[in-house]
C-alpha positions in Angstrom: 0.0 0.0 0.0 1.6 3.3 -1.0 2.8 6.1 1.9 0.4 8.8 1.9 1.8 10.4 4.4 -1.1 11.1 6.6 0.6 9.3 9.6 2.1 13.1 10.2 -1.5 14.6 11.4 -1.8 11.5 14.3 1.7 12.7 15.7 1.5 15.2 18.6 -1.5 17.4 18.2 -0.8 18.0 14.1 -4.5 17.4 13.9 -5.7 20.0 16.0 -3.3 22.2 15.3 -4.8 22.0 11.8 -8.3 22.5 12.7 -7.0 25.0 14.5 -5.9 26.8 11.3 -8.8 26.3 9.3 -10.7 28.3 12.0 -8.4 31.0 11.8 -9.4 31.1 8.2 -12.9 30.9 8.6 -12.8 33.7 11.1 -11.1 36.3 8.5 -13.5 35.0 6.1 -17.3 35.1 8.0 -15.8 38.8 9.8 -15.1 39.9 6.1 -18.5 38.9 5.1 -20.6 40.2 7.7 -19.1 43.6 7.4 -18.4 43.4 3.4 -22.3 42.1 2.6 -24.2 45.4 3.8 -21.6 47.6 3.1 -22.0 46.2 -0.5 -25.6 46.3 -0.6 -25.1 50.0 -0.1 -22.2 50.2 -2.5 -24.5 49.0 -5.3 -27.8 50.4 -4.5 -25.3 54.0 -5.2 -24.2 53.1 -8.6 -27.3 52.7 -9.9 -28.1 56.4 -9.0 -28.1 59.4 -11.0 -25.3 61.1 -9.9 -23.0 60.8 -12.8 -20.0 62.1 -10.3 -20.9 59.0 -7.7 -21.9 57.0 -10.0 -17.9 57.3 -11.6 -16.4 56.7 -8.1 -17.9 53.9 -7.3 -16.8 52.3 -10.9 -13.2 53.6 -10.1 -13.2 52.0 -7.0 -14.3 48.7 -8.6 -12.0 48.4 -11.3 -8.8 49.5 -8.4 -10.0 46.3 -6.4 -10.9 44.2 -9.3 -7.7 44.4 -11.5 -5.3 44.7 -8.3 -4.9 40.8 -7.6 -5.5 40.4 -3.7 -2.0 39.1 -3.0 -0.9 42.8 -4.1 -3.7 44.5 -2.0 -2.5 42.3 1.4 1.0 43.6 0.9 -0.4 47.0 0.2 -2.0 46.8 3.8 -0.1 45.0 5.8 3.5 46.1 4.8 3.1 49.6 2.6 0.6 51.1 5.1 2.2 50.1 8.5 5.8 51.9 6.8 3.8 55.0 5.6 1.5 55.6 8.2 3.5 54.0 11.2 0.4 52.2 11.8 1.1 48.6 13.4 -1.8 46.2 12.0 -1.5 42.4 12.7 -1.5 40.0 9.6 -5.2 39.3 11.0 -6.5 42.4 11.0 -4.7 43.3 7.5 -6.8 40.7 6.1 -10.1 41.6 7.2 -9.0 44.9 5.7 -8.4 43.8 2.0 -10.9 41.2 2.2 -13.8 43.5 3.6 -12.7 46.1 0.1 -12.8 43.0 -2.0 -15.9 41.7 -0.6 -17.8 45.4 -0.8 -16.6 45.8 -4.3 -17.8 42.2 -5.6 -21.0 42.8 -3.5 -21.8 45.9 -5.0 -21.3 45.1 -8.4 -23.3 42.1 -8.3 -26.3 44.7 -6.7 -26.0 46.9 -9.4 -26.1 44.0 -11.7 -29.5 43.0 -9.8 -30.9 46.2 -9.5 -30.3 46.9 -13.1 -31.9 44.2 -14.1 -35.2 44.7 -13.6 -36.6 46.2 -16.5 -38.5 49.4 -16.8 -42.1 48.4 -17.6 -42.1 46.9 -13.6 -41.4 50.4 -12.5 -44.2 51.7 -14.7 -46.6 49.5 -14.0 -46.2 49.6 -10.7 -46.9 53.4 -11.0 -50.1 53.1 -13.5 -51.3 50.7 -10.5 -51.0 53.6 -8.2 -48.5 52.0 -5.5 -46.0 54.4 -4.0 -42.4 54.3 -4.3 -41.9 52.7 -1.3 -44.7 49.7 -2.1 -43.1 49.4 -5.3 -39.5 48.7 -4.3 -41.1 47.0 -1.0 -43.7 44.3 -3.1 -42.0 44.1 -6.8 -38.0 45.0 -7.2 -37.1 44.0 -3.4 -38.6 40.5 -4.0 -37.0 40.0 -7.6 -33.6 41.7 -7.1 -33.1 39.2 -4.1 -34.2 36.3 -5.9 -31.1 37.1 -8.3 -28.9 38.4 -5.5 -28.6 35.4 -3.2 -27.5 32.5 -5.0 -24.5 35.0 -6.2 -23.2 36.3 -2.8 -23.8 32.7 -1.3 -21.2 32.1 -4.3 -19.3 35.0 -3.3 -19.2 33.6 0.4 -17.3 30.5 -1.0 -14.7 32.2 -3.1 -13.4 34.6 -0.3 -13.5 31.5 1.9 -11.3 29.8 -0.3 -8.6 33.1 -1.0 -8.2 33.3 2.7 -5.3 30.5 2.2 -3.2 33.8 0.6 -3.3 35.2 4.3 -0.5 32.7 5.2 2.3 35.2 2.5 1.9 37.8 5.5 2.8 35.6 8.2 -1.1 34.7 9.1 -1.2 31.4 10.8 -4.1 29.8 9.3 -4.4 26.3 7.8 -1.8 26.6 5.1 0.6 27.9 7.2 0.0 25.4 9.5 0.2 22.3 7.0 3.6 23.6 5.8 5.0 23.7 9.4 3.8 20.3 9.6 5.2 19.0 6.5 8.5 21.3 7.3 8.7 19.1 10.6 8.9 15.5 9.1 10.6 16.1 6.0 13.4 13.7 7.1 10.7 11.0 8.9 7.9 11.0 6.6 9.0 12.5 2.9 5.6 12.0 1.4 3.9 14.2 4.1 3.0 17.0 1.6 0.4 14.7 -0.1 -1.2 13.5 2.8 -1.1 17.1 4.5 -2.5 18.7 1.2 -4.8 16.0 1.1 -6.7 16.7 4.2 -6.5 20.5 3.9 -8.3 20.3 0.4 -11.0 17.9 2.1 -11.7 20.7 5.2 -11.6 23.5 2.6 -14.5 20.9 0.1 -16.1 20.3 3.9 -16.3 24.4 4.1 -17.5 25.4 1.2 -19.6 22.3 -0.4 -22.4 22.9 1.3 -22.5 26.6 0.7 -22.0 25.7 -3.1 -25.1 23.7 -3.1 -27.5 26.0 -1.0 -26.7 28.5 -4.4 -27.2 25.8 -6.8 -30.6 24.8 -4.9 -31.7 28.8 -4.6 -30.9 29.0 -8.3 -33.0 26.0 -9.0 -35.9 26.4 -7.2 -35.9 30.6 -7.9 -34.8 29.7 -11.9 
C-alpha cells in the first residue's frame, strides 16, 4: 500500500493544530463577510443612481479592487501602510481589511447588476397601478432583485472563503501555514507528508464550502 503520508497529522496534536488553522481562516472570512455584505448592498444600490459624479467613483473604486490581484492589495496593507503611516496592523486584521474592500466591491457590483436588471415596464406598471415608491420597491424590485442576489453572494461567500489561504504570505497562521509547518517538521521521517497534508486541507476547505456551493445551486433551481 503506498505512503500517503497522513501518519504526520496522528503525531502530537498536528490534527488540532490544523483545525486550528482552518478556524483562523474561517474567522477572517465570516468577519469579512458580515461587514463586506451590507456595506456592498449600499455600495450598489449608489451606482445605480443618477449622480454621474458618484456613479464614476464607485466604478473607479471597482475596477482598483478588481484588477489589483489580492495578493498585491495584502501587501499594500499590511507592509506599505504600516511603513507609511507608522500604523502597526497584525496580519489578521490586515486581512479583514483587504478582504472586507474586495468583498464590498464584488457585493456591490453584483447589486448593481440585480438592480439593473429589472426592466422598466415593472417600474411603470407599478406606477399606473397607483403603488408608491416605497410599495413598489417593497412588493416588486425588493422581491426580484433578491431572488437574483442570493444564489450569487452565497457564491461569493465560498470564493473569499477559499482566497483566505493567501493570508499565510503575511505571516497569518491559518491552515496553510499550519500544513507547511507540519510537513516542514517531518521532511526527514515521513517525505511523502506534503500529499497527505495537502490531502486533508483540500477535504476541510470541500467540507467548508460544499455545502455553501449547493444552498446556491438549490436557490438558483428552485428561484430559476
Amino acid at each position: 500500500m503506498p505512503d500517503l503520508g497522513l501518519d504526520v497529522l496522528l503525531k502530537g496534536n498536528n490534527m488540532i493544530r490544523l483545525l486550528q488553522g482552518m478556524w483562523v481562516a474561517l474567522q477572517i472570512s465570516l468577519i469579512s463577510i458580515v461587514i463586506s455584505m451590507p456595506l456592498g448592498i449600499l455600495v450598489g444600490a449608489l451606482m445605480t443612481m443618477k449622480n454621474k459624479i458618484v456613479r464614476a467613483i464607485f466604478r473607479i473604486y471597482l475596477e482598483i479592487i478588481r484588477i489589483m490581484p489580492q495578493l498585491v492589495l495584502l501587501f499594500i496593507v499590511y507592509f506599505g501602510s504600516t511603513r507609511a503611516f507608522g500604523w502597526s496592523l497584525s496580519g489578521e486584521v490586515a486581512s479583514i481589511i483587504v478582504f472586507v474592500l474586495w468583498g464590498t466591491a464584488e457585493m456591490g457590483d453584483l447589486v448593481r447588476g440585480a438592480l439593473i436588471s429589472i426592466p422598466k415596464h415593472q417600474y411603470e406598471s407599478s406606477e399606473a397601478l397607483g403603488l408608491t415608491k416605497i410599495q413598489t420597491y417593497r412588493y416588486i424590485i425588493i422581491p426580484q432583485t433578491v431572488r437574483r442576489l442570493v444564489p450569487l453572494a452565497i457564491n461569493l461567500i465560498t470564493r473569499m472563503i477559499k482566497t483566505t489561504s493567501l493570508v499565510l504570505m503575511i505571516g497569518v497562521v491559518e491552515m496553510l501555514k499550519v500544513a507547511q509547518q507540519i510537513i516542514e517538521a517531518n521532511r526527514m521521517t515521513s517525505p511523502n507528508a506534503a500529499f497527505g497534508v495537502f490531502l486533508v486541507v483540500f477535504l476541510l476547505y470541500f467540507t467548508a464550502c460544499w455545502p455553501i456551493s449547493m444552498l446556491a445551486r438549490y436557490l438558483e433551481r428552485k428561484w430559476g
